[in-house]
C-alpha positions, 0 to 999 in steps of 0.5 A: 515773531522773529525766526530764529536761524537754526545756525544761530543757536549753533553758533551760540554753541561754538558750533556749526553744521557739519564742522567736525573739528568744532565738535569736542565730544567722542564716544568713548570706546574705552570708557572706564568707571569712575571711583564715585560710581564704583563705590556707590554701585553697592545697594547698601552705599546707595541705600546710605546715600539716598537716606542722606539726601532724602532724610529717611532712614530706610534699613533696607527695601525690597523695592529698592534696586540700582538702575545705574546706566551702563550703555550710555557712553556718549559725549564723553558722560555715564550716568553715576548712580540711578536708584528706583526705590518705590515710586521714585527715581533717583539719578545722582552725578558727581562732579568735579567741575562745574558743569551748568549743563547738567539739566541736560544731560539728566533730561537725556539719562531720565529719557533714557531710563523710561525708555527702558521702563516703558518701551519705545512701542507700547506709548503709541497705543493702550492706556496710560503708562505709568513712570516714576517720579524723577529727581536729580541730585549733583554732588560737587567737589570741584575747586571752584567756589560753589554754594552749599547747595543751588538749583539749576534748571533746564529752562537756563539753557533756554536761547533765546529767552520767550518770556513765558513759562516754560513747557518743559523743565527739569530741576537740578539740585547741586550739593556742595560736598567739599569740607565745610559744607553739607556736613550733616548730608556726610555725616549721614553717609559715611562712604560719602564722607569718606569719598571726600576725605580720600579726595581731599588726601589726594589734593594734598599730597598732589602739592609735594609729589606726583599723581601716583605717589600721591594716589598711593600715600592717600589710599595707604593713609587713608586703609589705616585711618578706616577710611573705605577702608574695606573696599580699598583692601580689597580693591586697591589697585584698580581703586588707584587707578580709578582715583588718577584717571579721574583726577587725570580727566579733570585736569584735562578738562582744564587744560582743554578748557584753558587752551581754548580761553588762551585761543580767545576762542570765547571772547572772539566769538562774543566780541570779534575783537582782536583785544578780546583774542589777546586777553584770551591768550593771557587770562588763559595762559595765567590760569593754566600756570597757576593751576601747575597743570600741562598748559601752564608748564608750556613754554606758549600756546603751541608747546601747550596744545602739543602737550594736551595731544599727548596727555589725550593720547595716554588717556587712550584718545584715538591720535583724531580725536586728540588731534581735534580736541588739542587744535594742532596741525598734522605736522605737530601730530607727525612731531610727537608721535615719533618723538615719543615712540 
Protein backbone atom coordinates (compact mmCIF):
# COMPACT_ATOMS: atom_id res chain seq x y z
CA UNK A 1 0.00 0.00 0.00
CA UNK A 2 1.37 3.70 -0.61
CA UNK A 3 2.31 5.68 2.34
CA UNK A 4 0.76 8.78 2.29
CA UNK A 5 3.12 11.71 3.34
CA UNK A 6 1.54 13.71 6.17
CA UNK A 7 3.06 16.81 4.34
CA UNK A 8 0.90 16.02 1.40
CA UNK A 9 -2.40 16.02 2.96
CA UNK A 10 -1.22 19.59 4.20
CA UNK A 11 -0.45 20.82 1.07
CA UNK A 12 -3.90 19.61 -0.25
CA UNK A 13 -4.95 21.99 2.51
CA UNK A 14 -2.89 25.08 1.53
CA UNK A 15 -0.90 24.31 4.12
CA UNK A 16 2.27 23.29 5.78
CA UNK A 17 3.79 22.48 9.16
CA UNK A 18 4.57 25.18 11.26
CA UNK A 19 3.76 28.03 8.03
CA UNK A 20 2.20 30.78 10.45
CA UNK A 21 1.31 33.03 7.40
CA UNK A 22 -0.82 29.90 5.75
CA UNK A 23 -2.75 29.33 8.69
CA UNK A 24 -6.17 31.72 7.78
CA UNK A 25 -7.97 30.81 11.10
CA UNK A 26 -7.67 32.96 14.66
CA UNK A 27 -9.44 32.73 17.69
CA UNK A 28 -11.59 35.27 18.13
CA UNK A 29 -11.31 37.22 21.11
CA UNK A 30 -13.98 39.42 20.24
CA UNK A 31 -16.43 36.92 19.11
CA UNK A 32 -20.06 38.30 19.03
CA UNK A 33 -23.09 36.38 18.41
CA UNK A 34 -24.80 36.10 15.13
CA UNK A 35 -28.65 37.34 14.50
CA UNK A 36 -29.72 33.88 13.51
CA UNK A 37 -28.00 32.67 16.80
CA UNK A 38 -29.51 35.08 18.84
CA UNK A 39 -33.22 34.64 17.60
CA UNK A 40 -33.19 31.13 17.99
CA UNK A 41 -31.49 31.09 21.44
CA UNK A 42 -35.24 31.35 22.91
CA UNK A 43 -36.96 27.91 23.72
CA UNK A 44 -40.08 28.61 21.86
CA UNK A 45 -38.16 30.07 18.27
CA UNK A 46 -36.43 26.83 18.85
CA UNK A 47 -38.81 24.53 19.73
CA UNK A 48 -40.93 26.31 16.29
CA UNK A 49 -37.95 25.36 14.28
CA UNK A 50 -36.97 21.84 15.44
CA UNK A 51 -40.88 21.18 14.68
CA UNK A 52 -40.36 22.62 11.15
CA UNK A 53 -37.40 20.57 10.27
CA UNK A 54 -38.72 17.22 12.19
CA UNK A 55 -42.42 17.54 11.14
CA UNK A 56 -43.83 17.33 14.77
CA UNK A 57 -45.67 19.46 16.52
CA UNK A 58 -44.23 19.65 20.10
CA UNK A 59 -46.29 22.59 22.28
CA UNK A 60 -43.86 22.38 24.66
CA UNK A 61 -41.39 19.44 26.51
CA UNK A 62 -40.22 19.15 29.62
CA UNK A 63 -37.34 17.39 28.19
CA UNK A 64 -36.63 20.04 25.80
CA UNK A 65 -33.38 22.23 26.57
CA UNK A 66 -30.87 24.49 24.35
CA UNK A 67 -27.39 23.44 24.66
CA UNK A 68 -26.11 25.77 22.10
CA UNK A 69 -22.00 25.97 22.84
CA UNK A 70 -20.64 29.27 23.81
CA UNK A 71 -17.10 28.22 24.57
CA UNK A 72 -16.21 26.96 21.34
CA UNK A 73 -14.50 30.03 19.80
CA UNK A 74 -12.39 28.74 17.62
CA UNK A 75 -11.18 28.97 13.89
CA UNK A 76 -13.25 31.89 13.68
CA UNK A 77 -16.94 29.46 14.24
CA UNK A 78 -19.69 28.82 17.19
CA UNK A 79 -21.68 26.64 17.26
CA UNK A 80 -25.54 28.23 16.34
CA UNK A 81 -28.15 26.50 18.01
CA UNK A 82 -27.85 22.88 19.63
CA UNK A 83 -31.34 21.38 20.82
CA UNK A 84 -31.50 18.21 23.38
CA UNK A 85 -34.87 17.03 23.19
CA UNK A 86 -35.39 13.41 24.23
CA UNK A 87 -33.01 11.12 23.14
CA UNK A 88 -31.93 13.34 20.40
CA UNK A 89 -29.48 15.99 19.57
CA UNK A 90 -29.75 18.56 17.27
CA UNK A 91 -27.14 20.92 16.13
CA UNK A 92 -28.27 23.48 13.42
CA UNK A 93 -25.91 26.12 11.74
CA UNK A 94 -26.82 28.91 9.50
CA UNK A 95 -24.78 29.71 6.54
CA UNK A 96 -24.33 32.40 4.22
CA UNK A 97 -21.72 30.78 2.05
CA UNK A 98 -21.35 27.58 1.03
CA UNK A 99 -19.12 25.89 3.35
CA UNK A 100 -18.29 22.16 2.14
CA UNK A 101 -16.55 21.65 5.56
CA UNK A 102 -19.56 21.60 7.58
CA UNK A 103 -19.45 17.53 8.50
CA UNK A 104 -16.44 18.82 9.95
CA UNK A 105 -16.97 21.31 12.01
CA UNK A 106 -20.30 19.36 13.29
CA UNK A 107 -17.92 16.32 14.08
CA UNK A 108 -15.99 18.93 16.38
CA UNK A 109 -19.27 20.50 18.05
CA UNK A 110 -20.97 16.95 18.47
CA UNK A 111 -17.37 15.81 20.09
CA UNK A 112 -17.50 18.45 22.12
CA UNK A 113 -21.37 18.21 23.29
CA UNK A 114 -20.64 14.36 24.48
CA UNK A 115 -17.75 15.56 26.29
CA UNK A 116 -19.79 17.88 28.12
CA UNK A 117 -22.30 15.04 28.70
CA UNK A 118 -20.07 12.18 29.42
CA UNK A 119 -16.77 13.37 30.69
CA UNK A 120 -13.42 12.95 29.56
CA UNK A 121 -12.79 10.44 32.61
CA UNK A 122 -15.76 8.32 33.02
CA UNK A 123 -15.41 6.46 29.36
CA UNK A 124 -12.15 4.84 30.54
CA UNK A 125 -13.73 2.38 32.92
CA UNK A 126 -17.74 1.44 33.97
CA UNK A 127 -20.42 0.43 31.94
CA UNK A 128 -21.36 1.84 28.86
CA UNK A 129 -22.51 5.26 28.42
CA UNK A 130 -25.26 6.37 26.83
CA UNK A 131 -25.38 9.71 24.45
CA UNK A 132 -27.95 10.94 22.31
CA UNK A 133 -28.51 10.56 18.97
CA UNK A 134 -27.04 13.44 16.81
CA UNK A 135 -28.36 14.95 13.56
CA UNK A 136 -27.17 17.93 11.97
CA UNK A 137 -29.29 20.55 10.13
CA UNK A 138 -27.30 23.48 7.82
CA UNK A 139 -29.72 26.14 6.98
CA UNK A 140 -28.41 28.12 3.71
CA UNK A 141 -29.17 31.47 2.31
CA UNK A 142 -26.21 32.51 0.50
CA UNK A 143 -26.10 34.09 -2.95
CA UNK A 144 -24.77 30.99 -4.54
CA UNK A 145 -27.00 29.00 -6.27
CA UNK A 146 -27.67 25.79 -4.09
CA UNK A 147 -30.49 22.86 -4.31
CA UNK A 148 -33.40 22.91 -2.28
CA UNK A 149 -31.77 20.52 0.07
CA UNK A 150 -28.58 18.22 -0.38
CA UNK A 151 -26.47 16.07 1.81
CA UNK A 152 -22.99 16.50 2.71
CA UNK A 153 -20.76 13.81 4.26
CA UNK A 154 -17.62 13.55 6.03
CA UNK A 155 -16.45 10.96 3.95
CA UNK A 156 -16.24 14.04 0.87
CA UNK A 157 -13.26 15.35 2.62
CA UNK A 158 -11.69 11.99 2.79
CA UNK A 159 -8.10 12.20 0.86
CA UNK A 160 -6.97 10.21 -0.53
CA UNK A 161 -10.02 8.22 -1.42
CA UNK A 162 -9.73 4.00 -0.26
CA UNK A 163 -12.36 2.79 -1.83
CA UNK A 164 -13.80 0.85 1.09
CA UNK A 165 -16.56 2.02 3.34
CA UNK A 166 -15.92 4.31 5.69
CA UNK A 167 -15.56 3.78 9.74
CA UNK A 168 -16.67 6.84 10.43
CA UNK A 169 -19.09 9.16 8.83
CA UNK A 170 -21.36 12.02 9.52
CA UNK A 171 -24.10 13.09 7.56
CA UNK A 172 -25.14 17.02 6.87
CA UNK A 173 -28.20 17.95 5.83
CA UNK A 174 -28.33 21.46 3.97
CA UNK A 175 -31.62 23.38 3.53
CA UNK A 176 -32.09 26.08 1.07
CA UNK A 177 -33.86 28.73 2.81
CA UNK A 178 -33.63 31.38 0.25
CA UNK A 179 -37.26 32.57 -1.41
CA UNK A 180 -38.46 30.15 -3.37
CA UNK A 181 -37.25 27.28 -1.64
CA UNK A 182 -38.51 24.96 1.65
CA UNK A 183 -41.26 27.06 1.98
CA UNK A 184 -43.57 24.94 3.47
CA UNK A 185 -40.15 24.35 6.18
CA UNK A 186 -40.82 28.37 6.74
CA UNK A 187 -44.31 28.49 6.75
CA UNK A 188 -43.98 26.13 9.77
CA UNK A 189 -41.31 28.50 11.38
CA UNK A 190 -42.52 31.87 11.36
CA UNK A 191 -39.01 33.35 13.01
CA UNK A 192 -37.38 31.48 10.28
CA UNK A 193 -39.29 33.17 7.74
CA UNK A 194 -39.25 35.94 9.13
CA UNK A 195 -35.41 35.84 9.55
CA UNK A 196 -35.13 35.59 5.56
CA UNK A 197 -37.38 38.20 4.90
CA UNK A 198 -35.28 40.90 7.03
CA UNK A 199 -32.28 39.47 5.25
CA UNK A 200 -33.60 39.64 2.03
CA UNK A 201 -34.70 43.47 3.04
CA UNK A 202 -31.51 44.10 3.56
CA UNK A 203 -29.92 42.72 0.27
CA UNK A 204 -32.15 44.99 -1.40
CA UNK A 205 -31.93 48.18 0.06
CA UNK A 206 -28.01 47.15 -0.03
CA UNK A 207 -28.50 47.98 -3.85
CA UNK A 208 -29.21 52.00 -3.46
CA UNK A 209 -27.62 52.67 -0.16
CA UNK A 210 -24.84 51.72 2.24
CA UNK A 211 -24.57 48.70 4.99
CA UNK A 212 -26.14 51.06 7.70
CA UNK A 213 -28.73 52.83 5.92
CA UNK A 214 -29.70 49.73 4.74
CA UNK A 215 -29.78 47.67 8.07
CA UNK A 216 -31.92 50.68 9.36
CA UNK A 217 -34.85 50.95 6.51
CA UNK A 218 -35.01 46.71 6.69
CA UNK A 219 -35.57 46.78 10.48
CA UNK A 220 -37.76 49.73 10.39
CA UNK A 221 -39.84 48.18 7.55
CA UNK A 222 -39.81 45.21 8.62
CA UNK A 223 -41.17 46.59 12.98
CA UNK A 224 -43.99 47.77 10.79
CA UNK A 225 -44.98 44.94 8.58
CA UNK A 226 -44.87 42.56 12.10
CA UNK A 227 -41.98 41.01 10.77
CA UNK A 228 -39.89 39.84 14.28
CA UNK A 229 -41.13 42.55 15.06
CA UNK A 230 -41.39 42.19 18.95
CA UNK A 231 -37.71 41.11 19.34
CA UNK A 232 -36.64 44.17 16.74
CA UNK A 233 -38.54 46.51 19.34
CA UNK A 234 -37.08 45.66 21.86
CA UNK A 235 -33.59 44.72 20.66
CA UNK A 236 -33.02 47.19 17.70
CA UNK A 237 -29.79 48.31 18.15
CA UNK A 238 -27.76 45.58 19.22
CA UNK A 239 -30.08 43.38 16.42
CA UNK A 240 -28.51 46.03 13.71
CA UNK A 241 -25.50 45.58 14.76
CA UNK A 242 -25.74 41.98 14.77
CA UNK A 243 -27.32 42.28 10.86
CA UNK A 244 -23.88 44.59 9.54
CA UNK A 245 -21.34 42.40 11.32
CA UNK A 246 -22.81 39.41 9.90
CA UNK A 247 -23.15 40.80 6.31
CA UNK A 248 -19.82 42.55 7.11
CA UNK A 249 -18.34 38.91 7.53
CA UNK A 250 -19.79 37.52 4.91
CA UNK A 251 -18.50 40.26 2.55
CA UNK A 252 -15.17 39.39 4.14
CA UNK A 253 -15.32 36.12 3.29
CA UNK A 254 -15.54 37.10 -0.33
CA UNK A 255 -12.93 39.58 -0.20
CA UNK A 256 -10.73 37.06 1.41
CA UNK A 257 -11.71 34.40 -0.84
CA UNK A 258 -11.39 36.74 -3.84
CA UNK A 259 -7.87 38.00 -2.89
CA UNK A 260 -6.58 34.61 -2.96
CA UNK A 261 -8.14 33.35 -6.42
CA UNK A 262 -6.90 37.05 -7.87
CA UNK A 263 -3.31 35.73 -6.14
CA UNK A 264 -3.88 32.43 -8.17
CA UNK A 265 -3.14 30.97 -4.88
CA UNK A 266 -5.50 27.99 -6.19
CA UNK A 267 -4.88 27.46 -9.58
CA UNK A 268 -1.02 27.66 -8.64
CA UNK A 269 -0.92 25.07 -6.40
CA UNK A 270 -3.38 22.70 -8.59
CA UNK A 271 -1.22 23.66 -11.81
CA UNK A 272 2.05 25.37 -11.04
CA UNK A 273 1.64 27.40 -14.04
CA UNK A 274 2.13 30.82 -14.84
CA UNK A 275 -1.30 30.73 -17.03
CA UNK A 276 -3.00 29.47 -13.98
CA UNK A 277 -1.42 32.47 -11.88
CA UNK A 278 -2.83 34.79 -14.36
CA UNK A 279 -6.29 33.67 -15.03
CA UNK A 280 -6.43 33.69 -11.00
CA UNK A 281 -5.59 37.47 -10.79
CA UNK A 282 -8.30 37.96 -13.68
CA UNK A 283 -11.20 35.63 -12.58
CA UNK A 284 -10.89 36.82 -9.10
CA UNK A 285 -10.34 40.65 -9.95
CA UNK A 286 -13.64 40.28 -12.32
CA UNK A 287 -15.59 38.53 -9.29
CA UNK A 288 -14.39 41.01 -6.83
CA UNK A 289 -16.07 43.93 -8.93
CA UNK A 290 -19.22 42.48 -9.70
CA UNK A 291 -20.10 41.55 -6.27
CA UNK A 292 -19.32 45.99 -5.51
CA UNK A 293 -17.53 44.66 -2.73
CA UNK A 294 -13.57 46.16 -1.34
CA UNK A 295 -11.38 43.87 -3.74
CA UNK A 296 -13.49 44.71 -6.77
CA UNK A 297 -13.38 48.73 -5.74
CA UNK A 298 -9.64 48.60 -5.86
CA UNK A 299 -7.55 50.00 -8.29
CA UNK A 300 -5.31 46.18 -8.78
CA UNK A 301 -4.45 43.61 -6.45
CA UNK A 302 -2.20 45.72 -3.67
CA UNK A 303 -4.95 48.54 -3.20
CA UNK A 304 -7.02 45.53 -2.93
CA UNK A 305 -5.15 43.52 -0.26
CA UNK A 306 -4.46 47.08 1.47
CA UNK A 307 -8.34 47.34 1.76
CA UNK A 308 -9.17 43.80 3.03
CA UNK A 309 -6.28 45.18 6.11
CA UNK A 310 -8.42 47.58 6.92
CA UNK A 311 -11.85 46.33 6.86
CA UNK A 312 -10.13 43.19 9.31
CA UNK A 313 -8.91 45.96 11.44
CA UNK A 314 -12.43 47.46 11.94
CA UNK A 315 -14.05 44.11 12.50
CA UNK A 316 -11.65 44.38 15.66
CA UNK A 317 -8.88 41.78 13.83
CA UNK A 318 -5.63 42.38 15.67
CA UNK A 319 -2.98 44.52 13.02
CA UNK A 320 -1.10 40.45 12.87
CA UNK A 321 -3.99 38.52 12.16
CA UNK A 322 -5.17 41.05 9.50
CA UNK A 323 -1.91 41.45 8.15
CA UNK A 324 -1.55 37.55 7.75
CA UNK A 325 -4.99 37.06 6.32
CA UNK A 326 -4.75 40.31 3.89
CA UNK A 327 -1.05 39.07 2.63
CA UNK A 328 0.63 42.71 2.82
CA UNK A 329 4.17 43.45 3.74
CA UNK A 330 5.04 45.48 6.88
CA UNK A 331 5.36 48.60 4.81
CA UNK A 332 1.89 48.73 3.72
CA UNK A 333 0.85 47.81 7.38
CA UNK A 334 3.05 51.07 8.61
CA UNK A 335 1.07 52.98 5.38
CA UNK A 336 -2.49 52.37 6.43
CA UNK A 337 -2.18 52.69 10.08
CA UNK A 338 -0.78 55.88 9.95
CA UNK A 339 -2.92 56.92 7.00
CA UNK A 340 -5.82 56.25 8.81
CA UNK A 341 -5.10 57.61 12.56
Amino acid sequence: MKKIDENCILQKNGRRRGSADLEPYHVRRDYKSTLFATIFNDKERALSLYNAVRGTDYNESENFEIVTLHNAIYMNMENDLSILIDAELYLFEHQSTVNPNMPLRDLFYVSRHYQKLVGDIEIYYGSAKKIPEPFFVTLYNGMEEQPERCEMRLSDLYYPKTGREPNLELKVLQLNINPGYNEELKKACKPLDDYVKLVEKVRHYQKDCNLDMAVERATEESIREGILADFLKKEKQEAQQMIIYDMTDEEIREVVRRAARAEGLEEGREEGREQGLEEGREQGLEEGRKLGIELGRAEGRAEGRAEVFMVLIKRGFSSQEAQEIAGIDDETVKRMLVSNK
